[in-house]
C-alpha positions, 0 to 999 in steps of 0.5 A: 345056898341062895339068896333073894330079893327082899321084893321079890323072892322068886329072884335069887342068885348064888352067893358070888353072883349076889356079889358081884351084882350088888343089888337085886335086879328089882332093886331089892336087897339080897338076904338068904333064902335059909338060916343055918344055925350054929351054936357056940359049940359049933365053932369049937376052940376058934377064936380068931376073926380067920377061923370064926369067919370061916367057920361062920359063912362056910354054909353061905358059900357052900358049893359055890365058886368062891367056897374054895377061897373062903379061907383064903380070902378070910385071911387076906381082908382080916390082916389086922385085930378087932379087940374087946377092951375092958372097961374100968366099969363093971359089965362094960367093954368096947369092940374096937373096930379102927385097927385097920388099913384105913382106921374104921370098921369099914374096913372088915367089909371092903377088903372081904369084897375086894378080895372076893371080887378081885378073883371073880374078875381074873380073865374078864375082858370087861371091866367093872365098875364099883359105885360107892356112896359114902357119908365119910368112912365107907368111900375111903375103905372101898377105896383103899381095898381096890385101889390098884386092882386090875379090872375093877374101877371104883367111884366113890360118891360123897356129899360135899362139905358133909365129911370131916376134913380127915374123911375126904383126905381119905375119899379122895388121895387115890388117883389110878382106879379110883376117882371121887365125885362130891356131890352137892347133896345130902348122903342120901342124894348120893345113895339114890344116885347109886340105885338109879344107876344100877336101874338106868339101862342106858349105864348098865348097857355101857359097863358092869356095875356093882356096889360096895355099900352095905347094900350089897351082901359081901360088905355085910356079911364079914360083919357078921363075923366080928360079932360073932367073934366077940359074942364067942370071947365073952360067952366063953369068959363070963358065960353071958351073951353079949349086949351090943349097943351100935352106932347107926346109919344105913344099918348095915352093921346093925343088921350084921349083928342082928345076923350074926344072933339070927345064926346062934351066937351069944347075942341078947340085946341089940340097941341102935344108937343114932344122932338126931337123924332120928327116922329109925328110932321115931319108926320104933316109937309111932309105927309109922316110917318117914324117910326124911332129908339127913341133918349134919351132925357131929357124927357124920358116917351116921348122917342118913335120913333113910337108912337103906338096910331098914329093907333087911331088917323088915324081911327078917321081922315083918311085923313091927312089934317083931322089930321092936322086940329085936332091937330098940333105938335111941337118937343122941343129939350133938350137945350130948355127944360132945359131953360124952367125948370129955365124960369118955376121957375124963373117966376112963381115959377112952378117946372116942370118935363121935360115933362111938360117943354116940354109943356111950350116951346110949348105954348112959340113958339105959336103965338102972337095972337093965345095965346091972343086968347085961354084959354090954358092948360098945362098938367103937367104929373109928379111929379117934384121929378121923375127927381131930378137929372136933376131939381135940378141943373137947378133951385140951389134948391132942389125939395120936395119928395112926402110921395108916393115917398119916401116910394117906396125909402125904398123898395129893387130892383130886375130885370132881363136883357134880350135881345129885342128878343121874344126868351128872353122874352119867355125864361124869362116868362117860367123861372118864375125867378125875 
């Protein structure tokens, strides 16, 4: 298997080398040059996220150097659950993605890439440097995946006073390997600084660089594997595909899911559920794409003005009436997410983060008859715990610290601030200073 660029698809790599490198060299986004198909009846009686996983990116890393170690590394990242929960509402259930290391479903795809990138590295003489821009959950589960590996470095990018105070506890209580820089900027003044990079000659003349964003291929496709598995549990209990209804930034576990149906799993609808960066849903409404500068909100991971995987998406349907007919997308503002976050509680007793919030009001706004006639899904992305700050008075409870949480809590902090200019960032990673 291969995979090219989105810009230019005479540039290919292997499945390891999409990997390590992260983003094309023309700064293009990797996608696979096929799609194998794979029925449910393909996957036979496996029903956890191991053999699922394996099962479904086996043809991806077929004859590669990592092929050998898929399972392996499936079963080193995927050390914890992502259960479907049943709502008390017919047709409704939540895919809860927090069970891990550091409570968000970032987690799935750092530790895929960490324990890839981590064998890849074994005798290299030179090490290597991960840039990760983060709008809260991405930096601290890259960081909590590579932390203490031989030979990899990360640098986690964060907009400074743009994350929840549990959030940057998380992207900056690491020391050793890791090191944080909060910029004072947007999230998309962070991403930018992180494709400028990989395109400076200068830096990449200095060290290897590679991204832990979902701009790189193993952060996205152990995505995948979640879906699928949840599609498989509930095609197998009902006999109906799965709905999902996804909170959404950068819209790489959007477009994960998107995959995942793309392969042949029980997938009907998609729906994007975005707060009041609202760039994809006008896109789908007018036609016509406007990146713009990203606006605070209550769900900050979801804070992006110009989501990058919008280029995966556009490679797979060309054409925006494919687009619209793939997926469809509702923005929700901050007043709303707060009334569904006492709604959530008063009703079913749920506890959801802004993000899944986000996601709840999107399925309250869907029509009558198209929730009657779909078994639907909400991805619950965080841990309640991340946003105690924003929950706790809305609900007049406190929210339950996960143990994974509570001993990052006791760890100290350490970051520096820098200006979102190259210069700056350059400047830091030279500097080798914390």
């Amino acid at each position: 298997m291969r995979f090219k660029s989105t810009r230019e698809p005479k540039l290919t790599a292997s499945f390891a080398d999409a990997l390590a490198q992260g983003l094309a060299p023309d700064g293009g986004l990797y996608v696979p040059e096929v799609w194998p198909h794979l029925t449910p009846k393909a996957f036979g009686s496996d029903r956890d996220l191991v053999a699922v996983g394996k099962r479904l990116l086996e043809p991806f890393a077929a004859g590669d150097v990592l092929g050998a170690s898929l399972g392996d590394i499936l079963t080193e990242a995927f050390d914890f659950p992502a259960p479907v929960v049943e709502l008390p509402i017919e047709r409704l259930a939540v895919l809860e993605l927090f069970h891990g290391p550091t409570a968000a479903f970032k987690d799935f795809g750092a530790r895929f890439l960490a324990a890839s990138l981590g064998r890849l590295r074994e005798g290299r003489p030179r090490p290597l440097t991960i840039l990760v821009a983060t709008s809260g959950d991405t930096g601290g589960a890259v960081a909590a995946a590579f932390h203490g590996r031989p030979g990899i470095e990360v640098v986690v990018l964060f907009p400074k006073g743009l994350v929840s105070p549990t959030q940057e506890r998380q992207l900056t209580c690491w020391g050793g390997n890791v090191r944080s820089f909060a910029v004072h900027g947007t999230f998309d003044d962070c991403q930018r600084l992180v494709k400028e990079a990989f395109m400076d000659p200068g830096l990449r003349e200095e060290r290897e660089l590679s991204s832990a964003n979902s701009i790189n291929l193993g952060r996205l496709l152990p995505q995948a594997v979640y879906y699928a598995a949840s599609s498989l549990a509930i095609w197998r209990r009902h006999g109906e595909p799965a709905s999902f209804i996804i909170p959404s930034g950068n819209l790489g576990n959007s477009v994960a899911c998107i995959w995942a149906r793309k392969l042949g799993l029980p997938i009907a609808d998609v729906v994007l559920a975005h707060n009041a960066n609202r760039t994809v849903p006008d896109y789908l409404a007018t036609g016509e794409w406007h990146p713009r500068p990203s606006v605070a909100t209550l769900a900050s991971a979801m804070d992006v003005g110009n989501p990058s995987n919008m280029e995966r998406l556009r490679a797979l349907y060309p054409q925006l009436e494919e687009i619209r007919g793939a997926v469809s997308a509702v923005a929700i503002e901050d007043e709303a997410i707060r009334a569904r976050i006492r709604a959530g509680f008063e009703q079913y007793g749920q506890i959801w983060c802004p993000h899944t919030a986000t996601a709840a009001e999107a399925y309250e706004r869907l029509p009558v008859e198209r929730r009657r006639g779909g078994r639907w899904v909400l991805v619950s992305t965080a841990h309640p715990a991340k946003f105690r700050e924003i929950i706790e008075p809305l609900i007049g409870r406190e929210v339950p610290v996960p143990e994974s949480l509570a001993r990052l809590f006791a760890r100290p902090t350490a970051y520096r601030e820098i200006d979102a200019r190259l210069a700056s960032l350059r400047d830091a990673l030279r500097d080798g200073g914390a």
